[in-house]
C-alpha positions in Angstrom: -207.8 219.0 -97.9 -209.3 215.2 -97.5 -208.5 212.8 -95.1 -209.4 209.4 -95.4 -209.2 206.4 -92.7 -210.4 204.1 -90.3 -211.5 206.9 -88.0 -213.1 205.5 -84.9 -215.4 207.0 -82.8 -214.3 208.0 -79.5 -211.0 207.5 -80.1 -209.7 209.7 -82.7 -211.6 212.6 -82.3 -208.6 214.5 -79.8 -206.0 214.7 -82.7 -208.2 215.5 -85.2 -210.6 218.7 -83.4 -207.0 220.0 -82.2 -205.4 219.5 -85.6 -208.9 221.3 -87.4 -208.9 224.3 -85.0 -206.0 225.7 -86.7 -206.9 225.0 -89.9 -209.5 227.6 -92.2 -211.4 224.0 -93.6 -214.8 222.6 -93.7 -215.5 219.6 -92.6 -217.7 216.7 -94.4 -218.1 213.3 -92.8 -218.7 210.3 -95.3 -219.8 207.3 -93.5 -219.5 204.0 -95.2 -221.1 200.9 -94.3 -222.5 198.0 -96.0 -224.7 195.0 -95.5 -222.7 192.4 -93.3 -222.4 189.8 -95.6 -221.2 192.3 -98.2 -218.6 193.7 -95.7 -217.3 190.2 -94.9 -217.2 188.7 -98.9 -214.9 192.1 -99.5 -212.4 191.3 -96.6 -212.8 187.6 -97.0 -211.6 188.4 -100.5 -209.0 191.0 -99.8 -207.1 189.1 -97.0 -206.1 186.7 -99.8 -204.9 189.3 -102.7 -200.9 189.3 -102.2 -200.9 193.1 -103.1 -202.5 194.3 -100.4 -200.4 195.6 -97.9 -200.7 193.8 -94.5 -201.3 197.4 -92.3 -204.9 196.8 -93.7 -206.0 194.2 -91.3 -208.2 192.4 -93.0 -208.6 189.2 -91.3 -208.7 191.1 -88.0 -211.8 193.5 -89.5 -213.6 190.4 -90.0 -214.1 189.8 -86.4 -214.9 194.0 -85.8 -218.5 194.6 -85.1 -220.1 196.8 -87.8 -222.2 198.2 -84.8 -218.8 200.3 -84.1 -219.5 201.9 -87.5 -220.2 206.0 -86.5 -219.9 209.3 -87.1 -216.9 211.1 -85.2 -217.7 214.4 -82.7 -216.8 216.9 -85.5 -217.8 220.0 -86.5 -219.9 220.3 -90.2 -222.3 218.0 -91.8 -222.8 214.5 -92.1 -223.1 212.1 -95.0 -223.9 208.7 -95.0 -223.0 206.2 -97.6 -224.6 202.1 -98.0 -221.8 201.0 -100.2 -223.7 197.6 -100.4 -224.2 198.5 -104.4 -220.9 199.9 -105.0 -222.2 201.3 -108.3 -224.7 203.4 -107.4 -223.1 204.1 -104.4 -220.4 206.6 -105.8 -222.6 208.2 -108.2 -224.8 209.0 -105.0 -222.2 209.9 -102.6 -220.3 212.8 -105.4 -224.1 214.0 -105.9 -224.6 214.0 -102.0 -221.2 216.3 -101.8 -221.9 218.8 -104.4 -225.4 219.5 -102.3 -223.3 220.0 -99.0 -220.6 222.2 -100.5 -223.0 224.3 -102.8 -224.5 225.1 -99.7 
């Protein structure tokens, strides 16, 4: 099972440790940031793509503080991810997961 989201720390932690404590799964954190102009060129840009659905928020994101970028209180290990080159970035986070779950 994967779940993938805007997670925020402090906040969503409740639903998610009672939802896990029934549940026979391991638990992975990936962590993506990115430098801050980075992160503001890729909303910038996205805010104006018609396609995107509007639940995304991107004009509000602009104005979030990437200090509120952190891991949740969950069980299992933690991986962190500088999407900044988005390239490399991938190749490193698929490696990064193999490691954690051969383990």
């Amino acid at each position: 099972m994967a779940l993938e989201g805007n997670f925020r720390a402090g906040e969503h932690e409740p639903a998610l440790n009672a939802v896990l404590a029934d549940l026979p799964v391991r638990v992975v954190q990936v962590l993506c940031t990115t430098a801050e102009n980075v992160r503001r060129a890729r909303l910038t840009q996205r805010q104006h793509d018609p396609t995107r659905h509007p639940g995304h928020r991107d004009a509000h994101n602009l104005d979030r503080s990437p200090a509120s970028d952190a891991f949740l209180e969950l069980p299992g290990a933690r991986l962190h991810l500088d999407t900044t080159d988005a390239a490399s970035s991938e190749a490193e986070c698929l490696t990064s997961l193999e490691a954690v779950l051969a383990t």
